[in-house]
C-alpha positions in Angstrom: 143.6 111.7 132.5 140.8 108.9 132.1 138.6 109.2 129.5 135.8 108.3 129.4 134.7 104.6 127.4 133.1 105.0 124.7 129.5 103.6 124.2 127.3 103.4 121.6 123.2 103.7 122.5 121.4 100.8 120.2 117.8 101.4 119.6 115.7 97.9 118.2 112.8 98.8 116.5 110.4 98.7 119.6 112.6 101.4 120.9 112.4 103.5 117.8 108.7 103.7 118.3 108.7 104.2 122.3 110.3 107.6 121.4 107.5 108.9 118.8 109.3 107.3 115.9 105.8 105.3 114.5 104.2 109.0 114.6 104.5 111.6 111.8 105.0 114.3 114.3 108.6 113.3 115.0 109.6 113.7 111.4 108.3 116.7 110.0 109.4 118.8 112.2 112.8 117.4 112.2 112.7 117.4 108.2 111.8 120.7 108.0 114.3 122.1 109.7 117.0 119.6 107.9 115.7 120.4 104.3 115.7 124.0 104.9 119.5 123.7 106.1 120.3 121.7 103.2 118.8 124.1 100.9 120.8 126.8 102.9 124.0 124.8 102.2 125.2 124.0 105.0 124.6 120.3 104.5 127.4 117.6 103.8 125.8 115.1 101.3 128.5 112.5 99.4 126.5 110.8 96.7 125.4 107.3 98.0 126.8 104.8 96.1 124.6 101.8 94.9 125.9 98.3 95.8 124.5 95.8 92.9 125.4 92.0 92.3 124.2 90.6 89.2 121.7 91.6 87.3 118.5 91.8 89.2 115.1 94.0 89.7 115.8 97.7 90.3 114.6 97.1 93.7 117.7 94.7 95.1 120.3 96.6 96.3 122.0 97.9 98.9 122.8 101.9 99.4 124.8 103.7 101.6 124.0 107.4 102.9 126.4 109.5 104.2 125.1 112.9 105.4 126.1 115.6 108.3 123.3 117.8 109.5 124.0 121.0 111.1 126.7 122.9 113.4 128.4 121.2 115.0 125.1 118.6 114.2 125.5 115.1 114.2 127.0 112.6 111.4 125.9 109.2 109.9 125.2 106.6 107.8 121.8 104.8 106.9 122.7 101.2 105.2 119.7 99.7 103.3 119.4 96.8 101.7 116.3 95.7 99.1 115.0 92.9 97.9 111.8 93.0 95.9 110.6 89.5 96.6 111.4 89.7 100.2 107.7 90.1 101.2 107.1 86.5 99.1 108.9 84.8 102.2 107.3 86.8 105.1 110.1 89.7 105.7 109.5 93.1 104.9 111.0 94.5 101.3 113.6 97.0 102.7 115.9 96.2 106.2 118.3 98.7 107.3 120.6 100.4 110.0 121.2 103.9 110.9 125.0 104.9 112.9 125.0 108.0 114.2 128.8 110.0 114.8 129.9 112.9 117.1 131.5 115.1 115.4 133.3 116.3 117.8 135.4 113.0 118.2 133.6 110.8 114.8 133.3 108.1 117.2 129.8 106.2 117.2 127.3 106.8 119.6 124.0 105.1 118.4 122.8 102.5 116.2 119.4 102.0 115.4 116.8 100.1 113.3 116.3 102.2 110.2 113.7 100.8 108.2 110.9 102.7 110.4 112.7 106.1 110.7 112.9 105.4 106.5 109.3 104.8 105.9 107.9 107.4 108.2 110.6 110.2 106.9 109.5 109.2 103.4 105.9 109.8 104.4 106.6 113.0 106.6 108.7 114.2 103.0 105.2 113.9 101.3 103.0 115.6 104.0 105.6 118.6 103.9 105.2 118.8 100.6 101.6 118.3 100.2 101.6 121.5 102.7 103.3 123.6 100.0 102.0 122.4 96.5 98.8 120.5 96.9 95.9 122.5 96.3 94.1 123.5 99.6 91.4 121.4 101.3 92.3 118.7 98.8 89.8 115.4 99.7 91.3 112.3 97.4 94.4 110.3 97.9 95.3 107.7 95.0 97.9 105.3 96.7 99.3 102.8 94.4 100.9 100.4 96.2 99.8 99.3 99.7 103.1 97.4 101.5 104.9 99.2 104.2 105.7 102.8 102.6 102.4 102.9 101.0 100.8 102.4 104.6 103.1 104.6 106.0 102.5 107.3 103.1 98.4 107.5 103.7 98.9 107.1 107.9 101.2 110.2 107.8 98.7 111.9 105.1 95.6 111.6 107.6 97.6 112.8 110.8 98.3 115.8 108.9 95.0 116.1 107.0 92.0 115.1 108.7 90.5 116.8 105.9 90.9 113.8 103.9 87.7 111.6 103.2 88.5 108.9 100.4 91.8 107.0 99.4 91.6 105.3 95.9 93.4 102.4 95.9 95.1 99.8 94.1 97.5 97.1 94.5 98.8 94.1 91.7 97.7 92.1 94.4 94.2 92.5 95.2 94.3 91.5 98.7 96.6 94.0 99.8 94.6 96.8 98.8 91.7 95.3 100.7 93.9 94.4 103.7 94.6 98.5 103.7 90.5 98.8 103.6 89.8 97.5 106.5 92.6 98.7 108.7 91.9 102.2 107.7 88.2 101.7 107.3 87.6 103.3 110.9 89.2 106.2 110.1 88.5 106.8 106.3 86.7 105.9 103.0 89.0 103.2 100.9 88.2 102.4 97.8 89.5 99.4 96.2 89.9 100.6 92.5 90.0 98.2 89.3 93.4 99.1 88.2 95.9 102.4 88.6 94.7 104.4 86.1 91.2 104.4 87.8 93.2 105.4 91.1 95.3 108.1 89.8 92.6 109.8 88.1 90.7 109.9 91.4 93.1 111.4 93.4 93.7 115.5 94.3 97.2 113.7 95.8 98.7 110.9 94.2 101.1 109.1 96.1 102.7 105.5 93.9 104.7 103.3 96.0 105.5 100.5 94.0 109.1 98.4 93.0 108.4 98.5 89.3 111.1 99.1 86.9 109.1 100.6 84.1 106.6 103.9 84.1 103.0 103.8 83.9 101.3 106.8 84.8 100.5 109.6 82.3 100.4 113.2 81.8 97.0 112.2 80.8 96.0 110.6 83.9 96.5 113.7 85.9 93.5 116.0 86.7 94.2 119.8 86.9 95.3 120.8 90.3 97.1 117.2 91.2 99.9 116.8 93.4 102.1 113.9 92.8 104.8 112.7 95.0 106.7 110.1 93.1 107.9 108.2 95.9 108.8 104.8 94.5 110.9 107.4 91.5 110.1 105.1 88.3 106.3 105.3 88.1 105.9 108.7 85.7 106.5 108.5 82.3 108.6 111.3 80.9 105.8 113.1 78.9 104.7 114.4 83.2 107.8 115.9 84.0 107.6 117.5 80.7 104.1 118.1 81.3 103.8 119.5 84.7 103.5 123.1 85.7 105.9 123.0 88.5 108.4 120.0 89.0 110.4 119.6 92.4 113.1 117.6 93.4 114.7 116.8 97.0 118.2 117.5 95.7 118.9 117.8 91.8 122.0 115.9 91.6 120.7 113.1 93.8 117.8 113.0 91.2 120.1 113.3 88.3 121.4 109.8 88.1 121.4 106.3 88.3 119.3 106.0 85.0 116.2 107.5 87.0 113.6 109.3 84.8 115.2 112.5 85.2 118.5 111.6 84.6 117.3 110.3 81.2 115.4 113.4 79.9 118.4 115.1 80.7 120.8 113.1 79.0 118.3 113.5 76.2 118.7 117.2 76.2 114.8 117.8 77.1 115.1 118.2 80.7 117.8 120.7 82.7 118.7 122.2 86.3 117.8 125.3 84.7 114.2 123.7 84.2 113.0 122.8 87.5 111.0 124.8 89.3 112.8 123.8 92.8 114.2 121.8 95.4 112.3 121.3 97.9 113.9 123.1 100.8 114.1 126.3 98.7 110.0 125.8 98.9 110.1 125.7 102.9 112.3 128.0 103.4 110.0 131.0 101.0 112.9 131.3 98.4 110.9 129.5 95.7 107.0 130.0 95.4 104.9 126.6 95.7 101.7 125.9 94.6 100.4 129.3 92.7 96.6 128.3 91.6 94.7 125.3 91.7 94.6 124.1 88.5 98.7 123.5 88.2 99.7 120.3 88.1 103.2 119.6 90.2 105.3 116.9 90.4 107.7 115.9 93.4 110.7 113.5 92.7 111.6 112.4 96.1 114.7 110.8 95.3 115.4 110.3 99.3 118.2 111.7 101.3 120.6 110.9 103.8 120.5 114.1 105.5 116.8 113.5 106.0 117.0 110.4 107.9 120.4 111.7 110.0 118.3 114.5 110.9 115.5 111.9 112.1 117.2 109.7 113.7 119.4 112.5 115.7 116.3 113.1 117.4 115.0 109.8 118.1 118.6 109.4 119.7 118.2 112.5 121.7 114.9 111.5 122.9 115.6 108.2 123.8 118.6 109.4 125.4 116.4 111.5 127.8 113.6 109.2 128.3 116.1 106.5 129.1 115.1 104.0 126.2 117.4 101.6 125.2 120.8 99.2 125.5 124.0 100.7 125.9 126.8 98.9 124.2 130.5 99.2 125.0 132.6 99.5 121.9 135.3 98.1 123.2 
């Protein structure tokens, strides 16, 4: 009997964006579907483990995330590594690589460049969200935070609400905010602001993207009827998720670790399962209400998944695979 060799498709970056993969489009839809079947249980999701040497900034690490997505579905891995001064030599922050297994046999059959299928599924988490639990018709985005994700964050927001017609925002380095100005100035209203506070307290949706180690932003801060998705997970001091109306996570026990904000509160006793309002998939799928007037103020505490970016990247490979894009690599 000859079986067949076994390949593996590779996708480089340029390849990942040939498909759709530098569009918003691609994602949500995938993501909704995925976070619905997560919600649904019928997800496999091992805990990704954090790879640290030494003791450096929150942001330099490596994780691995494991996830299977669907039946039969597809398998992987997403390997990221972080390091927060990265962007002081030229490179990008965050580099990483994305396997993807049959099930049917575990052996691998793509690898891709994972760092764009990570920003834009982050970004396509928010715009899903904002669907759900921003108030309607909302006009202001604060970004805090303009590298790659923050980019990637307010592109996504104004494919998917054209509605939009001033992002506030504000960078530790002045110049990055104004570099966002005039690549988006086309296409909307930027304003630089003076410092994060003035940002956040502009914004309907208030999106931080940052690598800092230590919370800044308020309950106070926060106008009635805010949406915040806490992307970069350490910008919101406790007193918010205590605060909020409504507080939504990706996947609780994902969230409840690591020393994160919410894993502290709880380990305080102030904060609980029982507490939150929802996970986000129970949102999509109708189980859990989302945004009930427009004065409620709701947190999201993206934490990040790995079933989200399997479930991306499956159809990046499945539309590469048809459009014919990409190297095929023998494994043996």
């Amino acid at each position: 009997m000859d079986v067949p060799k076994p390949r593996m498709l590779y996708l480089a970056r340029r390849d990942v964006a040939a498909v759709g993969g530098d569009n918003c489009l691609l994602y949500v839809d995938a993501l909704r579907s995925a976070l619905i079947t997560h919600a649904e249980g019928n997800t496999v999701q091992p805990l990704k483990p954090y790879l640290r040497v030494g003791k450096g900034h929150i942001a330099d690490r490596i994780i691995a995330m494991p996830a299977h997505v669907g039946d039969p579905g597809v398998s992987g891995l997403k390997w990221i590594g972080s390091k927060h001064d990265n962007p002081l030599s030229g490179r990008e922050r965050a580099s990483a690589l994305i396997v993807l297994n049959d099930p049917a046999t575990n052996y691998p059959v793509a690898v891709m460049e994972g760092s764009l299928v990570s920003a834009w599924r982050t970004a396509a988490v928010t715009c899903l969200a904002a669907r759900h639990l921003a108030r309607e018709g909302f006009t202001d985005v604060a970004l805090i935070g303009c590298g790659v994700i923050g980019r990637t964050q307010v592109t996504a927001l104004l494919q998917q609400f054209p509605h939009i017609h001033t992002v506030h925002a504000y960078d530790l380095r002045r110049q990055a905010a104004g570099e966002l100005a005039e690549t988006l100035g086309q296409r909307v209203r930027v304003r630089v602001a003076d410092s994060a506070e003035d940002a956040v307290r502009s914004g309907d949706v208030v999106v931080p993207c940052t690598v800092t180690d230590e919370p800044y932003i308020s309950l106070s801060w926060l106008k009635p009827g805010t949406f915040l998705s806490n992307v970069s997970i350490m910008d919101v001091h406790k007193d918010v998720f205590l605060g909020a109306d409504k507080v939504v996570v990706d996947d609780w026990d994902q969230c409840n670790r690591e020393k994160k904000i919410i894993n502290q509160l709880v380990e305080e006793g102030s904060f609980s399962r029982q507490r939150l309002h929802a996970e986000l998939g129970e949102v999509l799928a109708g189980t859990r209400p989302g945004r009930e007037s427009d004065d409620e103020i709701i947190l999201l505490n993206p934490m990040g998944m790995a079933v989200e970016d399997i479930a991306c990247a499956a159809e990046v490979y499945e539309r590469a695979k048809s459009r014919g894009v990409g190297t095929w690599l023998d494994l043996y």
